[in-house]
C-alpha positions as a Markdown table, in Angstrom:
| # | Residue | x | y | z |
|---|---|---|---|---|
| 1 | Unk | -11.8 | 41.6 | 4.3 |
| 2 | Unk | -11.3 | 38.7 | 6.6 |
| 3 | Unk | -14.1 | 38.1 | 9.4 |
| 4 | Unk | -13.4 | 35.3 | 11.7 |
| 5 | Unk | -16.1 | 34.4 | 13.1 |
| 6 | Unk | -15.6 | 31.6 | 17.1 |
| 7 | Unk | -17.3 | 30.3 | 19.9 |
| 8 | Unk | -16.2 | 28.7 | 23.0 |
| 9 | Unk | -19.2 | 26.2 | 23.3 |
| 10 | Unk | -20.9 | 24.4 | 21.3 |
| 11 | Unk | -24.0 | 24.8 | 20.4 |
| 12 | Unk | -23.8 | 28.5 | 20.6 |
| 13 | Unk | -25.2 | 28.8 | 16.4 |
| 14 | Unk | -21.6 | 30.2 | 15.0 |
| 15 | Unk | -22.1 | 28.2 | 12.4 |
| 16 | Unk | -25.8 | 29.6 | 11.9 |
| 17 | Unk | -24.4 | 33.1 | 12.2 |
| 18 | Unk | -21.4 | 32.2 | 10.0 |
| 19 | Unk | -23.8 | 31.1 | 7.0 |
| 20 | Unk | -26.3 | 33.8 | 7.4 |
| 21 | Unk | -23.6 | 36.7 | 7.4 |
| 22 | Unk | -21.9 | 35.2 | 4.1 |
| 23 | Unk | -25.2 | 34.8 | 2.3 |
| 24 | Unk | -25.7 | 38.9 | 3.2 |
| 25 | Unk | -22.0 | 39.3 | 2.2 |
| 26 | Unk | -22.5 | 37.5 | -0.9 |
| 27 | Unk | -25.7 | 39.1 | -2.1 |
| 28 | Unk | -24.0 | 43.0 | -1.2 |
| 29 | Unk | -21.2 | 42.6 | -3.3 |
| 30 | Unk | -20.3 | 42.2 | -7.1 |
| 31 | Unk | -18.4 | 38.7 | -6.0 |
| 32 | Unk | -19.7 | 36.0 | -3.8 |
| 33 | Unk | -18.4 | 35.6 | -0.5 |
| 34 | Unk | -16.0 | 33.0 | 0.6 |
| 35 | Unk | -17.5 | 31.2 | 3.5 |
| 36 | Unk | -14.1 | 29.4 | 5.2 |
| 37 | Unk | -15.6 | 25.9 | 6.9 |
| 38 | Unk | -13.1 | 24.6 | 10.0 |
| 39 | Unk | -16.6 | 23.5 | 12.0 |
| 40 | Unk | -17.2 | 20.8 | 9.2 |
| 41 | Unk | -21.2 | 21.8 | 9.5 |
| 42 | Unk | -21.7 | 24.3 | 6.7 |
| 43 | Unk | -22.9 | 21.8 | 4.2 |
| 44 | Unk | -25.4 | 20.7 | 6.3 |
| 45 | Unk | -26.8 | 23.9 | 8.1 |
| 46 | Unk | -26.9 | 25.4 | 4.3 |
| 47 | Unk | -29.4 | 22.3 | 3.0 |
| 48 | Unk | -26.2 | 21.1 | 0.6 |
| 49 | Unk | -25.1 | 17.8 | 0.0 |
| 50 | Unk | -21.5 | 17.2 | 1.7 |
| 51 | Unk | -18.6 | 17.9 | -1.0 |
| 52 | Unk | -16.6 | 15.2 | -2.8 |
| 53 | Unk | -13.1 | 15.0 | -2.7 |
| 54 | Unk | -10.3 | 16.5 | -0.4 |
| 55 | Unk | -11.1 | 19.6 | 1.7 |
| 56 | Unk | -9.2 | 22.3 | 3.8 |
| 57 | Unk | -7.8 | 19.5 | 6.0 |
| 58 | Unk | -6.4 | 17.8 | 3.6 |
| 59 | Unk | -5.0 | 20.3 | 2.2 |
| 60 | Unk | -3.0 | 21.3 | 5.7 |
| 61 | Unk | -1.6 | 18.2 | 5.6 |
| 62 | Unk | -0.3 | 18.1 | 2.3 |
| 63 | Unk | 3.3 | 18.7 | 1.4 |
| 64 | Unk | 4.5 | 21.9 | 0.5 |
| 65 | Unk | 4.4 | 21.4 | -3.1 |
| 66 | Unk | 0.9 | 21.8 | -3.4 |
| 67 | Unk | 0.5 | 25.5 | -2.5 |
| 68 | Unk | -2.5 | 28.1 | -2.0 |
| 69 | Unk | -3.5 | 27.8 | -5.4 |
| 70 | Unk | -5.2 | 24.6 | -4.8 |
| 71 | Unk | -7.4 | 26.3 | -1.9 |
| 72 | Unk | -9.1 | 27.4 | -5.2 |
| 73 | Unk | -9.5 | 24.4 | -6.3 |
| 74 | Unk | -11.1 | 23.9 | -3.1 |
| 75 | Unk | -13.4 | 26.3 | -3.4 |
| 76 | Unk | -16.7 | 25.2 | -4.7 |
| 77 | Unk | -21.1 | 26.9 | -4.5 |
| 78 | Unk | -23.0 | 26.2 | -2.1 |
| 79 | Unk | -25.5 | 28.6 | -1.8 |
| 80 | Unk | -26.5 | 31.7 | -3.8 |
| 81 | Unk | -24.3 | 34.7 | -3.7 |
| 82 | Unk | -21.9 | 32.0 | -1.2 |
| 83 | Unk | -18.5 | 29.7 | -2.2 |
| 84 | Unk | -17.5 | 27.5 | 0.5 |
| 85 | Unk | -13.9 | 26.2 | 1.6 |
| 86 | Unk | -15.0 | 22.6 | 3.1 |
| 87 | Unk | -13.4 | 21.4 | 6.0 |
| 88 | Unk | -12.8 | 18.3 | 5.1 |
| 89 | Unk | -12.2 | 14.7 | 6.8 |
| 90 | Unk | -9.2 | 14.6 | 8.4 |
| 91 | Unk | -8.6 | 15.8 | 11.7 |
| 92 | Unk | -7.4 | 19.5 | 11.3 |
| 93 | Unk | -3.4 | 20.3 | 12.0 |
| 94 | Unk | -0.8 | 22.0 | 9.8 |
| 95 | Unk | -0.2 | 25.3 | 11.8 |
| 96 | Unk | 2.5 | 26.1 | 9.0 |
| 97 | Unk | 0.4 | 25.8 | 6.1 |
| 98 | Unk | -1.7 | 27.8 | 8.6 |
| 99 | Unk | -0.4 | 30.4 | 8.1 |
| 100 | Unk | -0.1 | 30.4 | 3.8 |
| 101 | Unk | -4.1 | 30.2 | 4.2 |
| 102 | Unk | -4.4 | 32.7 | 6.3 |
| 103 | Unk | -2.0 | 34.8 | 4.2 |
| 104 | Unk | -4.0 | 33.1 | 0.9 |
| 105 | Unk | -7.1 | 34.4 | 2.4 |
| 106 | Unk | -6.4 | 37.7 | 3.0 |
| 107 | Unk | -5.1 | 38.1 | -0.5 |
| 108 | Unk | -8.8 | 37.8 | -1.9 |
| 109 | Unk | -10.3 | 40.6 | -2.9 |
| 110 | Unk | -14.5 | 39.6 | -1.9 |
| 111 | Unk | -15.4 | 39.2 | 1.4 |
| 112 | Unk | -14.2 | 36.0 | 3.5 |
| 113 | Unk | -15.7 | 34.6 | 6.5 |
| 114 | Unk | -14.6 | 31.9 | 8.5 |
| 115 | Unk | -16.7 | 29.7 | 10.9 |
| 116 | Unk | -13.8 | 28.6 | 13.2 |
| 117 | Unk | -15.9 | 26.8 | 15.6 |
| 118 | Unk | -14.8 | 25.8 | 19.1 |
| 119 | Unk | -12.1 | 27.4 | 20.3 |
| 120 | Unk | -10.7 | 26.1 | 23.6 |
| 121 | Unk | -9.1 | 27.7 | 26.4 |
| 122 | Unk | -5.4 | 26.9 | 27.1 |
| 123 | Unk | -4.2 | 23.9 | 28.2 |
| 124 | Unk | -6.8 | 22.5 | 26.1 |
| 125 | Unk | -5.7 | 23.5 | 23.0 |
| 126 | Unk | -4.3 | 20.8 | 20.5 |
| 127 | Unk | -3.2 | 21.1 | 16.8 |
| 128 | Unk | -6.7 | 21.9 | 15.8 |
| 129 | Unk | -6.8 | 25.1 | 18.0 |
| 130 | Unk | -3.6 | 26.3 | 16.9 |
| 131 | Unk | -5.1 | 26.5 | 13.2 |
| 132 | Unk | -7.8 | 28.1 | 14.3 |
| 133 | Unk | -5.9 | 30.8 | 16.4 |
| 134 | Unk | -3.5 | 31.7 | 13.6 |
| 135 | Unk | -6.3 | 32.2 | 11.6 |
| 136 | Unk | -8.3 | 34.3 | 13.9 |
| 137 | Unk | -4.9 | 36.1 | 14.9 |
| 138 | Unk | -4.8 | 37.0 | 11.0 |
| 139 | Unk | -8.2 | 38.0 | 10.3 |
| 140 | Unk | -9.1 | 41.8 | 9.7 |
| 141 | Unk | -12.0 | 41.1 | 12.2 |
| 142 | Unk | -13.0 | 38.6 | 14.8 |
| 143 | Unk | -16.4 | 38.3 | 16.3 |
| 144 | Unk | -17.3 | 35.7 | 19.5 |
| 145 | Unk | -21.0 | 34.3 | 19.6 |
| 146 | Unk | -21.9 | 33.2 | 22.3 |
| 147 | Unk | -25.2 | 33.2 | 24.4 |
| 148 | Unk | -25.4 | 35.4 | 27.2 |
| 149 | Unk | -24.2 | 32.1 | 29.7 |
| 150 | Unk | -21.6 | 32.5 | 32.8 |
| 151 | Unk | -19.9 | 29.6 | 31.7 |
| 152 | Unk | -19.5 | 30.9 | 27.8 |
| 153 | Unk | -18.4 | 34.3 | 29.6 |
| 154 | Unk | -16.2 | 32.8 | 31.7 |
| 155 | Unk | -15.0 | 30.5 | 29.2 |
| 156 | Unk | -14.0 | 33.8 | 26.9 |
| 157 | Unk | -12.3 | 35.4 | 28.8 |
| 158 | Unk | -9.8 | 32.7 | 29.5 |
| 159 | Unk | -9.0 | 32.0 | 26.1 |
| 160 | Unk | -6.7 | 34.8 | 25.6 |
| 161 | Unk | -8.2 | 36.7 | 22.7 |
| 162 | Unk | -10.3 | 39.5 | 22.8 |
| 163 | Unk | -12.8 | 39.6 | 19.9 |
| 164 | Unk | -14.0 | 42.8 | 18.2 |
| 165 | Unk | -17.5 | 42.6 | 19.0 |
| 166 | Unk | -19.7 | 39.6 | 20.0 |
| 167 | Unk | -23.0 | 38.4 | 18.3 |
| 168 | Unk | -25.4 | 37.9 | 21.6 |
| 169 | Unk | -27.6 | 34.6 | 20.6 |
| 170 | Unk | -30.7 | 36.1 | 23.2 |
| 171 | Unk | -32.6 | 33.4 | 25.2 |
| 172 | Unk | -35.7 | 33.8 | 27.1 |
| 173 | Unk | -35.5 | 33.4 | 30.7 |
| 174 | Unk | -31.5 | 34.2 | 31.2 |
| 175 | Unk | -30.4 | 36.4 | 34.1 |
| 176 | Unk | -27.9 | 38.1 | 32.0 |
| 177 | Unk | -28.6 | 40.1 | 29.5 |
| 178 | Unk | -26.7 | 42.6 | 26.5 |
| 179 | Unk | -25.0 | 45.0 | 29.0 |
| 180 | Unk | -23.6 | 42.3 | 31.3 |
| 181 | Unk | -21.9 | 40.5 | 28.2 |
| 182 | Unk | -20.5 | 43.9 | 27.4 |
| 183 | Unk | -19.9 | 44.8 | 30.9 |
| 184 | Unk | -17.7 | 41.1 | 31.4 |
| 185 | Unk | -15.9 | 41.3 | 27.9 |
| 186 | Unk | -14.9 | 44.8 | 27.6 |
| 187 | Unk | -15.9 | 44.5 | 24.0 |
| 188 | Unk | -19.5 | 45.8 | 22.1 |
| 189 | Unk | -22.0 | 43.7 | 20.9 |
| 190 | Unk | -22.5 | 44.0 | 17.5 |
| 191 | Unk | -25.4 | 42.1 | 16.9 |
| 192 | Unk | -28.3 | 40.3 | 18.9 |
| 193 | Unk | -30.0 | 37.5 | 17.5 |
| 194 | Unk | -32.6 | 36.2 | 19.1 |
| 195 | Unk | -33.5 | 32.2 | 19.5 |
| 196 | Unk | -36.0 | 31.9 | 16.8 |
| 197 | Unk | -37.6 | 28.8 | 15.8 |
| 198 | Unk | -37.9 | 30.3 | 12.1 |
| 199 | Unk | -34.2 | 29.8 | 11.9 |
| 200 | Unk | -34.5 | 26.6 | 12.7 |
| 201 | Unk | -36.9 | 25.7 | 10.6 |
| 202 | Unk | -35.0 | 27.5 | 7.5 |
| 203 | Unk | -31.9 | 25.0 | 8.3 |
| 204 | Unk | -34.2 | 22.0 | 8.5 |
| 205 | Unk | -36.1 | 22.9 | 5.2 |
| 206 | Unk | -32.0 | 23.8 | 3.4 |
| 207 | Unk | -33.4 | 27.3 | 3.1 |
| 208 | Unk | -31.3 | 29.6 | 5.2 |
| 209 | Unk | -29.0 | 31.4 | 2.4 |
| 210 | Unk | -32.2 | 31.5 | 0.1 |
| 211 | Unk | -35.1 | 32.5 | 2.7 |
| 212 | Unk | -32.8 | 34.4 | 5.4 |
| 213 | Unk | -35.6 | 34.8 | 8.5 |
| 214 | Unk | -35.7 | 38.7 | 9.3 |
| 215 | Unk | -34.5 | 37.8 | 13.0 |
| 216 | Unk | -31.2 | 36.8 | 12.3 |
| 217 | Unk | -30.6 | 39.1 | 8.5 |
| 218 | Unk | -31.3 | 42.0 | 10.4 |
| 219 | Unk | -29.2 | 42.6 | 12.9 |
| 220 | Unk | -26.4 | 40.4 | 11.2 |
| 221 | Unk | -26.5 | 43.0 | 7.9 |
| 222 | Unk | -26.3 | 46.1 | 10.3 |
| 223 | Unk | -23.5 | 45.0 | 12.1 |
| 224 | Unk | -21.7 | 43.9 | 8.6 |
């Protein structure tokens, strides 16, 4: 299974949410979960060091002779129960070899998530976005995070893909709430996790994966 998880502004905790579901994925199953990186901030949210060597965009931008086995290659631990695909340091492009990841991915048989990041509405897209939508276009799921903000909202829905369910990132103090997402999307939410300073403290400390605060592994494992 292939989750994609996305945003549509930043600083809406994908990559939080991204982490926290593959370390419950990971701990579930009899494999570890594959935790895809195109937001470059895994590493650091998880407490790890950042990887040596090439990473996912270099691989993109490879020639065709070095094929999807290398993504294994790739593929190194990070956290317990959690392998991660690293993003790399180039800028991200390749939309063909896009697609043999994509294909690579869904090929594995443990659970895959991907923390696209940003995803921009058209005419804002550039090579970068077109990775990330071929990927998202070839998951098995996709869920949007996104606080419960007009602009995110409004930002959605003009990005011209309509997610499977949304993880609500709940704030204090916000005139919209759950059923006004729902209401605006046409889509369930899944999930809400509220803004808890315990998260943030777990990702200061490098103890999300290991310590997972009850507020976010909650909600995130009923929804998985």
């Amino acid at each position: 299974m292939t989750l994609a998880l996305w945003s549509v502004k930043g600083g809406s905790g994908v990559t939080v949410v991204a982490a926290a579901l593959a370390a419950l994925l990971g701990r579930r199953g009899d494999e570890d979960a594959v935790l895809v990186d195109l937001g470059g901030d895994v590493p650091a949210v998880l407490g790890a060091p950042e990887p040596d060597g090439p990473g996912l965009s270099e691989w993109l931008a490879a020639d065709d002779a070095v094929g999807p086995a290398a993504i294994d290659r790739l593929t190194r631990p990070v956290a317990d129960g959690v392998d991660l695909v690293w993003r790399g340091r180039r800028s991200l492009g390749g939309a063909a070899r896009a697609e043999v990841l994509a294909a690579h991915l869904a090929g594995l048989e443990r659970p895959v998530v991907i923390d696209l990041g940003v995803l921009a509405p058209p005419p804002a897209a550039d090579p970068a976005d077109e990775v990330r939508r071929m990927l998202l276009d070839r998951s098995d799921r996709s869920w949007l995070v996104t606080r419960p903000c007009f602009l995110s909202l409004r930002r959605a829905l003009g990005v011209g893909r309509r997610p499977h369910g949304v993880v609500l990132v709940a704030e204090d103090g916000r005139a919209l709430g759950r059923t006004d997402v729902e209401d605006v999307l046409g889509v369930p939410v899944i999930a809400t996790v509220p803004v808890d300073a315990a998260v943030a403290r777990a990702v200061d400390a490098g103890l999300l994966a290991a310590r997972l605060p009850a507020t976010i592994g909650r909600p995130l494992a009923a929804a998985a």
